[in-house]
N, CA, C and O atoms as a Tinker XYZ file with bonds, in Angstrom:
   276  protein
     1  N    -14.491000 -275.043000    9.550000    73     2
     2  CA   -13.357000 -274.758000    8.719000    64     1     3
     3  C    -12.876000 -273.342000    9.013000    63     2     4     5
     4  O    -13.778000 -272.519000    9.164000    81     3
     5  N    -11.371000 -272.818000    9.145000    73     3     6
     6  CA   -10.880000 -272.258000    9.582000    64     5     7
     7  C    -10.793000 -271.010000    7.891000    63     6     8     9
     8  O    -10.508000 -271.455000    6.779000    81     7
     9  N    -11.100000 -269.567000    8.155000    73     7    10
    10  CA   -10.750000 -268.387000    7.167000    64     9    11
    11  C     -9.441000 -268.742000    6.440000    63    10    12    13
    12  O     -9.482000 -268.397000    5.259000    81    11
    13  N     -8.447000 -269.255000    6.759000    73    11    14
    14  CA    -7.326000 -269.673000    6.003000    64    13    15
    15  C     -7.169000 -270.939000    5.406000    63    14    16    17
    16  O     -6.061000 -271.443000    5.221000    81    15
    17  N     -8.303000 -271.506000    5.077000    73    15    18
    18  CA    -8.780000 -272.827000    4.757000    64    17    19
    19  C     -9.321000 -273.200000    3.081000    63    18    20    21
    20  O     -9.097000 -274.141000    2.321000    81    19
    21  N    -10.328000 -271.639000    2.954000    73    19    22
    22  CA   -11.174000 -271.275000    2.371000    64    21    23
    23  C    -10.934000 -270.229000    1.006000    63    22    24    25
    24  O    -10.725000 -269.046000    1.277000    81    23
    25  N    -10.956000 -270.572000   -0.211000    73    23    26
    26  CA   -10.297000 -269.863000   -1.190000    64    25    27
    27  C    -11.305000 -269.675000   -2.134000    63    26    28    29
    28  O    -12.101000 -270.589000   -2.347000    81    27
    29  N    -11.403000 -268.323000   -2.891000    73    27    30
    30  CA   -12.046000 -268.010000   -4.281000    64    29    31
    31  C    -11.329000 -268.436000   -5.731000    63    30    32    33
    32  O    -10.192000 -268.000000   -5.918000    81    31
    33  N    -11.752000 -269.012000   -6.448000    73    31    34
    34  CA   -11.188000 -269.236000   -7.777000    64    33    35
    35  C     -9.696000 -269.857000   -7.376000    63    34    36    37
    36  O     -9.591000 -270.813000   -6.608000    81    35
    37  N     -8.798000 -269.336000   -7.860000    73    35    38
    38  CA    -7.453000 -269.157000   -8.136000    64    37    39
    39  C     -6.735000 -268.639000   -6.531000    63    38    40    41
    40  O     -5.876000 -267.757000   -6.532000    81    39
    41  N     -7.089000 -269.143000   -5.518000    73    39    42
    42  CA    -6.628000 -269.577000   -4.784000    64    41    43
    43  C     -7.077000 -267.982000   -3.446000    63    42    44    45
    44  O     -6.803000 -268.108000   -2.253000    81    43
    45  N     -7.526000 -267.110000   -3.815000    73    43    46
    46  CA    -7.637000 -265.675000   -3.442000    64    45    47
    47  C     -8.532000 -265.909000   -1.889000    63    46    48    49
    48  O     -9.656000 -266.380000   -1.715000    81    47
    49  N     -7.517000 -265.366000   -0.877000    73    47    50
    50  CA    -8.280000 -265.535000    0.284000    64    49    51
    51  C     -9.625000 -264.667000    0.937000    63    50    52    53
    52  O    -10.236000 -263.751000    0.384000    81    51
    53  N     -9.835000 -265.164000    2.070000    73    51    54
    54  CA   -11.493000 -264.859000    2.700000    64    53    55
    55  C    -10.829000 -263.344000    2.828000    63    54    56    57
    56  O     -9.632000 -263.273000    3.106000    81    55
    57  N    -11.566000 -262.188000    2.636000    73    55    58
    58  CA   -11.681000 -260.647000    2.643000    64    57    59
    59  C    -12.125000 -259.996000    4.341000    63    58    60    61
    60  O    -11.880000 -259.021000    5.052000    81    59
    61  N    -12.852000 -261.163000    4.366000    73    59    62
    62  CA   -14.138000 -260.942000    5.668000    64    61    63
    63  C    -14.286000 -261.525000    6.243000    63    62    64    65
    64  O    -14.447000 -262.574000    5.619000    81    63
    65  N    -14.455000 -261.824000    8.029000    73    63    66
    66  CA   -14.900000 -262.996000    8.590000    64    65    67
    67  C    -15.823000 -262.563000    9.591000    63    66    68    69
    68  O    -15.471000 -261.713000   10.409000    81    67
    69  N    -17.257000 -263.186000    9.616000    73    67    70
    70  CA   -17.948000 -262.606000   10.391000    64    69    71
    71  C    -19.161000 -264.280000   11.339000    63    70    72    73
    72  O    -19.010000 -265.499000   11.252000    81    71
    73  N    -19.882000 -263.700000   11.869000    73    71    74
    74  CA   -19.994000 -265.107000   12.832000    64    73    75
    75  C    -20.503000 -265.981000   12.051000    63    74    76    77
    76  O    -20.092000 -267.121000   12.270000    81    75
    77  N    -21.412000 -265.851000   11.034000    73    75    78
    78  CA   -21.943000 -267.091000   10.190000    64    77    79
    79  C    -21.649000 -267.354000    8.899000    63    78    80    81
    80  O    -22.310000 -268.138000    8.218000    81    79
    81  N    -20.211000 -266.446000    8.310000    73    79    82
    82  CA   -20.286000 -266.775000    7.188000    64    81    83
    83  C    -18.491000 -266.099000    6.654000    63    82    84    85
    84  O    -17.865000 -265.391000    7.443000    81    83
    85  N    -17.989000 -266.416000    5.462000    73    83    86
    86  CA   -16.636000 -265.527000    4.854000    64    85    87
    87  C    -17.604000 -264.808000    3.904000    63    86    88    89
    88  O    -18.786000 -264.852000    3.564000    81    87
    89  N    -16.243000 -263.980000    3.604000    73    87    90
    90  CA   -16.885000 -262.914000    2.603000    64    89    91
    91  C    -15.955000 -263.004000    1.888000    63    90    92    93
    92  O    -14.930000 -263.425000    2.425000    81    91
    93  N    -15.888000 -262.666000    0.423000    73    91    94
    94  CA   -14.840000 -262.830000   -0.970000    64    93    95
    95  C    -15.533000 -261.570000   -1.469000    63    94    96    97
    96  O    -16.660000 -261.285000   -1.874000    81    95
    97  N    -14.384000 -260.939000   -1.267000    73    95    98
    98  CA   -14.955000 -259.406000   -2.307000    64    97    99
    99  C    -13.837000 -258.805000   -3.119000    63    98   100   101
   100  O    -12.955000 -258.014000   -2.784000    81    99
   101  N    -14.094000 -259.371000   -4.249000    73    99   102
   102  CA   -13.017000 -259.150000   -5.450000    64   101   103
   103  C    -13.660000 -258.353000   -6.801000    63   102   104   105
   104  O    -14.807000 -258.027000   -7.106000    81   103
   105  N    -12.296000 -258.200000   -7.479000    73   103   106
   106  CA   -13.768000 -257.534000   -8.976000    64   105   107
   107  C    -13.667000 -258.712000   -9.695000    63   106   108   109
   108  O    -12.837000 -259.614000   -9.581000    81   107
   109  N    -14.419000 -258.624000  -10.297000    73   107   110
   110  CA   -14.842000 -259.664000  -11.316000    64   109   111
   111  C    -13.598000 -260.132000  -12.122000    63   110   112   113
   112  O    -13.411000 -261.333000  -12.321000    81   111
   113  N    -12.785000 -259.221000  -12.563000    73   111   114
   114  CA   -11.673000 -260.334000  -13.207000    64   113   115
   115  C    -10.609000 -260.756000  -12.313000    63   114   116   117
   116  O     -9.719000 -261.369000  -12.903000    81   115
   117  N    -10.448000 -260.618000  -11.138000    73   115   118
   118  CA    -9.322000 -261.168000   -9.942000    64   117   119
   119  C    -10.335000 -262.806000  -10.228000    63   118   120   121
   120  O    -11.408000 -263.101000  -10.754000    81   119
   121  N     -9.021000 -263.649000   -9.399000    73   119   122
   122  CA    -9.253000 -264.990000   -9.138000    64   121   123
   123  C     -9.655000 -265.784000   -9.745000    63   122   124   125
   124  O    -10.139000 -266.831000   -9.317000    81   123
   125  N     -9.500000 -265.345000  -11.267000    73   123   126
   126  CA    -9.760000 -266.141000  -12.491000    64   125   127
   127  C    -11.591000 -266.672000  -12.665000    63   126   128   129
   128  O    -12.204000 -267.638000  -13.120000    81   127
   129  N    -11.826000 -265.688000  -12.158000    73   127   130
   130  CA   -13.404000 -265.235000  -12.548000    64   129   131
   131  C    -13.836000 -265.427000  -13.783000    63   130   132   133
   132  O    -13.273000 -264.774000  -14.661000    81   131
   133  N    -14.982000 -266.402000  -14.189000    73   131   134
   134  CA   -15.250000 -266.378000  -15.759000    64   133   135
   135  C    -15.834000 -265.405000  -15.935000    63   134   136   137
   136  O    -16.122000 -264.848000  -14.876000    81   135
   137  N    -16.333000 -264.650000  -17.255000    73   135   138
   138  CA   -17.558000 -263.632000  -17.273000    64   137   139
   139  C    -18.266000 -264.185000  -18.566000    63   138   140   141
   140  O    -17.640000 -264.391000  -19.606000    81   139
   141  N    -19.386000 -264.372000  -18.452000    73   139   142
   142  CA   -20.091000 -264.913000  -19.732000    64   141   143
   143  C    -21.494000 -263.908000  -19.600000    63   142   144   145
   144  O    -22.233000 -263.592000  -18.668000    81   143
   145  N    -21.422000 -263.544000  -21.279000    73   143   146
   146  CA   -22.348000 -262.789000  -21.812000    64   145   147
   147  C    -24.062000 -263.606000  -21.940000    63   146   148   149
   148  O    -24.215000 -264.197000  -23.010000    81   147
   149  N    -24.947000 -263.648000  -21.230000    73   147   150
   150  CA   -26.193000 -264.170000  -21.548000    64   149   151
   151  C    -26.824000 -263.702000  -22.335000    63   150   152   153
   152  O    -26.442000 -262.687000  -22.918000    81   151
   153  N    -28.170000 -264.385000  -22.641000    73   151   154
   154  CA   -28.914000 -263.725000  -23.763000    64   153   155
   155  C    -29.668000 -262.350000  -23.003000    63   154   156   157
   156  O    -29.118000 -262.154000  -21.919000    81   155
   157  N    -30.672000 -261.444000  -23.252000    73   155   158
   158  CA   -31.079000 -260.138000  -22.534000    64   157   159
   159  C    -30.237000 -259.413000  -21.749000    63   158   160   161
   160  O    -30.630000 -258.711000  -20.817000    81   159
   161  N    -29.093000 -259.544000  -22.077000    73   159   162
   162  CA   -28.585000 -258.550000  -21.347000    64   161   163
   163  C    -27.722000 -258.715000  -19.934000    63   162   164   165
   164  O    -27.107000 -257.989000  -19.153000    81   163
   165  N    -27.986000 -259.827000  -20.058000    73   163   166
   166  CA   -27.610000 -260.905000  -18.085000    64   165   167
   167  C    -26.072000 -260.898000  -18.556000    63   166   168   169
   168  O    -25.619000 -260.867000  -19.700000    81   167
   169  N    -25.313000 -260.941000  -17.130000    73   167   170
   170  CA   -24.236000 -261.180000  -17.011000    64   169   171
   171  C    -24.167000 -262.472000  -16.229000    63   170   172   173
   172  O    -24.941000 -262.565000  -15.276000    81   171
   173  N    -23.336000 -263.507000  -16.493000    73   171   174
   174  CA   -22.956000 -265.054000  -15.527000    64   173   175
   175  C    -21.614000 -264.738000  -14.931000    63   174   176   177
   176  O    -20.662000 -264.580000  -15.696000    81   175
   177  N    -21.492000 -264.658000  -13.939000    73   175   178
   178  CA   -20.211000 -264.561000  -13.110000    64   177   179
   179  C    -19.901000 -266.380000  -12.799000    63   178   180   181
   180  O    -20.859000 -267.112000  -12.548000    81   179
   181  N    -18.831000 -266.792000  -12.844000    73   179   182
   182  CA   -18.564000 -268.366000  -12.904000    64   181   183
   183  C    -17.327000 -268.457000  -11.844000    63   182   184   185
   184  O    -16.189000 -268.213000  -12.246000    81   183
   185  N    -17.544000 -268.781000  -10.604000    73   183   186
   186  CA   -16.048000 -269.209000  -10.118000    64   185   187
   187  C    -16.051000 -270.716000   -9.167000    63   186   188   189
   188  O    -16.937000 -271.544000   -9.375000    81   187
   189  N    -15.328000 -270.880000   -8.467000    73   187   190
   190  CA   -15.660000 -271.993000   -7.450000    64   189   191
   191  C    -14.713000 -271.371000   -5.921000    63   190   192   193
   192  O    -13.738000 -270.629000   -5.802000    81   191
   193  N    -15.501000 -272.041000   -5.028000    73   191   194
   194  CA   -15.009000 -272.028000   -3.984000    64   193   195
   195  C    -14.113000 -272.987000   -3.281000    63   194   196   197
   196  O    -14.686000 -274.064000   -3.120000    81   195
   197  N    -12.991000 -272.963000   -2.844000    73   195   198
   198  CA   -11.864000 -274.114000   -2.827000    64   197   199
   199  C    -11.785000 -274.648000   -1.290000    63   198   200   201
   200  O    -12.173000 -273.809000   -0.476000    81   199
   201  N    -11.449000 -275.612000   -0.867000    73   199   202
   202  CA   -11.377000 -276.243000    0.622000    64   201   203
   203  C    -10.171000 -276.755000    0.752000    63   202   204   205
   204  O    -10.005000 -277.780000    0.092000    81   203
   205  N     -9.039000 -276.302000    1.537000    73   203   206
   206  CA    -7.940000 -277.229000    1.485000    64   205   207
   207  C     -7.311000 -277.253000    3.123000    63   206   208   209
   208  O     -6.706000 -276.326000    3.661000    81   207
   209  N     -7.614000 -278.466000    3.670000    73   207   210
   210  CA    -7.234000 -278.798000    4.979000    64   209   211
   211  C     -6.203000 -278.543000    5.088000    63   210   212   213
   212  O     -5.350000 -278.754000    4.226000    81   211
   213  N     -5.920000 -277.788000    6.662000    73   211   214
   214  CA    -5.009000 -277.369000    7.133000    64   213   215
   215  C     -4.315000 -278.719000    7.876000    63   214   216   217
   216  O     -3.210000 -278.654000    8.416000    81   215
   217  N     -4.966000 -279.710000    7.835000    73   215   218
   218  CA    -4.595000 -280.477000    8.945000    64   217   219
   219  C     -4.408000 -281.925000    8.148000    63   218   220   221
   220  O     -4.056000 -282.804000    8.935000    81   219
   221  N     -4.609000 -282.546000    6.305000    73   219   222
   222  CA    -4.521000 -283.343000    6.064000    64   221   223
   223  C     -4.753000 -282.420000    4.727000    63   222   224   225
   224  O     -5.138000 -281.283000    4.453000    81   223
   225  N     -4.118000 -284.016000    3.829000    73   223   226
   226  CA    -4.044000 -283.762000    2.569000    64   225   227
   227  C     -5.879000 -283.576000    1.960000    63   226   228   229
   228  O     -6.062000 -284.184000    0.905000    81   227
   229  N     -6.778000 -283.048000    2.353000    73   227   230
   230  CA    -8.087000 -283.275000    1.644000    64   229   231
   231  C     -8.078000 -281.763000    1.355000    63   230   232   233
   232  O     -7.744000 -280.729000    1.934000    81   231
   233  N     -8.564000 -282.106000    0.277000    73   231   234
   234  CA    -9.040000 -280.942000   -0.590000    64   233   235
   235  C    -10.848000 -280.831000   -1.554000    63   234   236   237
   236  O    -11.436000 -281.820000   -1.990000    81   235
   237  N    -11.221000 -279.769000   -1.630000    73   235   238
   238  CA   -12.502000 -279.879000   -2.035000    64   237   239
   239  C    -13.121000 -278.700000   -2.820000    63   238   240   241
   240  O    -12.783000 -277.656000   -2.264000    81   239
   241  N    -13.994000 -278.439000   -4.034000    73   239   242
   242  CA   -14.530000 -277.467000   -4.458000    64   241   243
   243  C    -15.499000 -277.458000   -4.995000    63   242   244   245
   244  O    -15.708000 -278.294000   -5.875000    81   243
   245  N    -16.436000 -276.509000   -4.659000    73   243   246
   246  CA   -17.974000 -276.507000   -4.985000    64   245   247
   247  C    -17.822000 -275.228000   -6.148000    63   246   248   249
   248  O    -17.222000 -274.160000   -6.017000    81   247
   249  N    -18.551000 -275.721000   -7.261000    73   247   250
   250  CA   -18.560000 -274.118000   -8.355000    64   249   251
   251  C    -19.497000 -273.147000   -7.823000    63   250   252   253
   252  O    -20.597000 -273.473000   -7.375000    81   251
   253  N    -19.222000 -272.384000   -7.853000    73   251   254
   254  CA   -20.649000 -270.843000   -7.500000    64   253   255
   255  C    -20.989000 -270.194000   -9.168000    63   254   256   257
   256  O    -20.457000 -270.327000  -10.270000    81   255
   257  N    -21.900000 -269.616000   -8.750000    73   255   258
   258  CA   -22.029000 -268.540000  -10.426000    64   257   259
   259  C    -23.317000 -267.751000   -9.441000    63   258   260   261
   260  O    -24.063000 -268.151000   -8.547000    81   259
   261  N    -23.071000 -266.184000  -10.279000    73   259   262
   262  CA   -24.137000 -265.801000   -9.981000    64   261   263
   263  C    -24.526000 -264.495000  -11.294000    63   262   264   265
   264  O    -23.929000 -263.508000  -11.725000    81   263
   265  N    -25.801000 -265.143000  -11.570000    73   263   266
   266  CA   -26.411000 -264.200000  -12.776000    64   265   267
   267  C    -27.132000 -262.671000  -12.007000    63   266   268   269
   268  O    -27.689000 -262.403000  -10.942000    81   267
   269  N    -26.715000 -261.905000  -13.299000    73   267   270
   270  CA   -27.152000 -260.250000  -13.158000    64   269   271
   271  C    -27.829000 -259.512000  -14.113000    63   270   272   273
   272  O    -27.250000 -259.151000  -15.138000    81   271
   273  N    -28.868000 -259.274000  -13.917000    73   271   274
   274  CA   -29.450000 -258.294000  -14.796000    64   273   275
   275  C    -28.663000 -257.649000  -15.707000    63   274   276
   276  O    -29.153000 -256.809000  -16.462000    81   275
């Protein structure tokens, strides 16, 4: 899949492209980022990652989250 393929949340493109992977480097409230308060103190970051063929109507999205001290 092609860097212009590949979207954060709310549609926000790849930042980074390097040989094995994109990079999305946004702040936390760009791209319609959830933020949820956990119990101890943790932060839940909530978004999804979007797939939309350049070459046919398919489209696809996997959710991400990642918890923080």
């Amino acid at each position: 899949m092609a860097p212009d393929e590949v979207f954060l949340g709310d549609l926000c493109p790849v930042t980074s492209v390097y040989q094995r992977f994109y990079e999305f480097q946004y702040h936390p409230t760009d791209c319609n980022i959830r933020l949820e308060v956990l119990p101890e103190d943790r932060l839940l970051f909530v978004s999804k990652i979007i797939f939309k063929s350049k070459f046919s109507d398919l489209e696809a999205s996997i959710p991400v989250a990642c918890a923080v001290p």
